[in-house]
C-alpha positions as CSV (number, residue, x, y, z in Angstrom):
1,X,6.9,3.7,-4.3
2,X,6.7,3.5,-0.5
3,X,3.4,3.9,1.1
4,X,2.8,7.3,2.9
5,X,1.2,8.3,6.3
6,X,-2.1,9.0,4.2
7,X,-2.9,5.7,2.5
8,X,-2.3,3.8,6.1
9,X,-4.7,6.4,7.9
10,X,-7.5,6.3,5.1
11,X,-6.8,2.2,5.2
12,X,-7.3,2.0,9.3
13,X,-10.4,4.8,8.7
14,X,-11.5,5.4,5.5
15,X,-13.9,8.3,7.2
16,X,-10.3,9.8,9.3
17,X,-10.5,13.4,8.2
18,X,-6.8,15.1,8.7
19,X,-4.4,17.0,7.0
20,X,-0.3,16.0,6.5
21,X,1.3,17.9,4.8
22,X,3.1,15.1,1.6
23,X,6.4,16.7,1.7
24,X,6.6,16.2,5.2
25,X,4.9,12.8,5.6
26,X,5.6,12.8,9.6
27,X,3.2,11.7,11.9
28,X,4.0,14.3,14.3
29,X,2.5,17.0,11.8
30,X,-0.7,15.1,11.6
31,X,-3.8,17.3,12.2
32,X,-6.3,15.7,12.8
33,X,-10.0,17.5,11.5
34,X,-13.9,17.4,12.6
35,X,-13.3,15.6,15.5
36,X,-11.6,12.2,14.2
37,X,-10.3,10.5,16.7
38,X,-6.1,10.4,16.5
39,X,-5.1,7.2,15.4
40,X,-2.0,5.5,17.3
41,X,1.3,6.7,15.9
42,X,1.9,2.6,16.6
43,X,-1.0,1.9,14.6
44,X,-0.3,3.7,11.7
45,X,3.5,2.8,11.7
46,X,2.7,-0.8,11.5
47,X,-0.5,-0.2,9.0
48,X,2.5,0.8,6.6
49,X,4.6,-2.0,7.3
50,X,1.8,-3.8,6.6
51,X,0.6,-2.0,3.3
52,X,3.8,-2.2,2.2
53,X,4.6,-5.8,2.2
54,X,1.6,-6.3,0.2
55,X,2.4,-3.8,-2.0
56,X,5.6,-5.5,-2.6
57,X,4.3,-9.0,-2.8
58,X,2.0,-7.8,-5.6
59,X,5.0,-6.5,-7.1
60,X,6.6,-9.6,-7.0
61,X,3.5,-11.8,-8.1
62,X,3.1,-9.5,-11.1
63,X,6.9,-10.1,-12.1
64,X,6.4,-14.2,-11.4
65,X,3.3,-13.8,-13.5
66,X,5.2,-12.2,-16.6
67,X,8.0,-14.2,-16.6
68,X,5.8,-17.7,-16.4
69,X,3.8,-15.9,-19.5
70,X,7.2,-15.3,-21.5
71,X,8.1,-19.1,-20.9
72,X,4.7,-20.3,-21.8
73,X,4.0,-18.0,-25.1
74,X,7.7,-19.5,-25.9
75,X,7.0,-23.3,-25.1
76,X,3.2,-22.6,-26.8
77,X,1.5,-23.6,-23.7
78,X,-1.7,-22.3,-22.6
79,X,-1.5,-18.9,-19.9
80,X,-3.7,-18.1,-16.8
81,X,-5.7,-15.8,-16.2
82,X,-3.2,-13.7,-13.9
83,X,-0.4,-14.4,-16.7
Protein backbone atom coordinates (compact mmCIF):
# COMPACT_ATOMS: atom_id res chain seq x y z
CA UNK A 1 0.00 0.00 0.00
CA UNK A 2 1.62 3.27 -1.06
CA UNK A 3 1.82 6.03 1.43
CA UNK A 4 -0.72 8.93 0.76
CA UNK A 5 -0.43 12.81 0.99
CA UNK A 6 -1.96 12.43 4.64
CA UNK A 7 0.49 10.14 6.45
CA UNK A 8 3.64 12.38 5.00
CA UNK A 9 1.82 15.66 6.24
CA UNK A 10 0.78 14.27 9.85
CA UNK A 11 4.64 12.71 9.78
CA UNK A 12 6.33 16.37 8.91
CA UNK A 13 3.40 18.00 11.55
CA UNK A 14 1.66 15.82 13.55
CA UNK A 15 -0.43 19.14 14.69
CA UNK A 16 -0.99 20.20 10.45
CA UNK A 17 -4.73 20.54 10.45
CA UNK A 18 -6.03 20.12 6.58
CA UNK A 19 -8.34 18.41 4.60
CA UNK A 20 -7.49 16.17 1.06
CA UNK A 21 -9.91 14.72 -0.17
CA UNK A 22 -8.45 10.35 -0.28
CA UNK A 23 -9.78 9.78 -3.67
CA UNK A 24 -7.95 12.57 -4.89
CA UNK A 25 -4.78 12.35 -2.91
CA UNK A 26 -3.22 15.61 -4.95
CA UNK A 27 -1.45 18.09 -3.24
CA UNK A 28 -2.91 20.77 -5.28
CA UNK A 29 -6.35 20.06 -3.44
CA UNK A 30 -4.74 20.42 -0.10
CA UNK A 31 -6.68 22.85 2.22
CA UNK A 32 -5.03 23.71 4.62
CA UNK A 33 -7.22 24.53 8.17
CA UNK A 34 -6.87 26.91 11.43
CA UNK A 35 -4.07 28.61 10.27
CA UNK A 36 -1.42 25.66 9.64
CA UNK A 37 1.13 26.82 7.92
CA UNK A 38 1.27 25.01 4.10
CA UNK A 39 3.87 22.63 4.01
CA UNK A 40 6.19 22.56 0.72
CA UNK A 41 4.71 20.56 -2.03
CA UNK A 42 8.78 19.56 -2.17
CA UNK A 43 8.63 18.64 1.31
CA UNK A 44 5.83 16.52 1.37
CA UNK A 45 6.81 14.74 -2.07
CA UNK A 46 10.06 13.65 -0.65
CA UNK A 47 8.42 12.91 3.07
CA UNK A 48 6.74 10.05 0.89
CA UNK A 49 9.64 8.93 -0.85
CA UNK A 50 10.96 8.74 2.33
CA UNK A 51 8.01 6.92 4.26
CA UNK A 52 7.83 4.72 1.62
CA UNK A 53 11.22 3.27 1.49
CA UNK A 54 10.87 2.44 4.98
CA UNK A 55 7.70 1.07 4.58
CA UNK A 56 9.20 -1.21 2.12
CA UNK A 57 12.31 -2.06 3.91
CA UNK A 58 10.07 -3.21 6.82
CA UNK A 59 8.38 -5.20 4.30
CA UNK A 60 11.38 -6.78 3.28
CA UNK A 61 12.85 -7.29 6.84
CA UNK A 62 9.63 -8.96 7.84
CA UNK A 63 9.89 -11.48 4.76
CA UNK A 64 13.94 -12.10 5.63
CA UNK A 65 12.67 -12.64 9.14
CA UNK A 66 10.14 -15.50 8.21
CA UNK A 67 12.08 -17.15 5.92
CA UNK A 68 15.31 -17.32 8.44
CA UNK A 69 12.40 -18.73 11.05
CA UNK A 70 11.22 -21.50 8.47
CA UNK A 71 14.95 -22.56 8.05
CA UNK A 72 15.62 -22.50 11.71
CA UNK A 73 12.29 -24.37 13.03
CA UNK A 74 13.42 -26.92 10.10
CA UNK A 75 17.29 -27.27 11.08
CA UNK A 76 15.86 -27.06 15.09
CA UNK A 77 17.88 -24.06 15.84
CA UNK A 78 17.07 -21.57 18.23
CA UNK A 79 14.92 -18.16 16.56
CA UNK A 80 15.26 -14.35 17.49
CA UNK A 81 13.28 -12.29 18.75
CA UNK A 82 12.31 -10.56 15.33
CA UNK A 83 11.94 -14.24 13.79
Amino acid sequence: MAITIEEAILAINPDAEFTCSPADNTYEHIIWRFETPPIAKADVEAKIVELQTAKDAEATQNATDKANAKAKLIAGEALTEAE
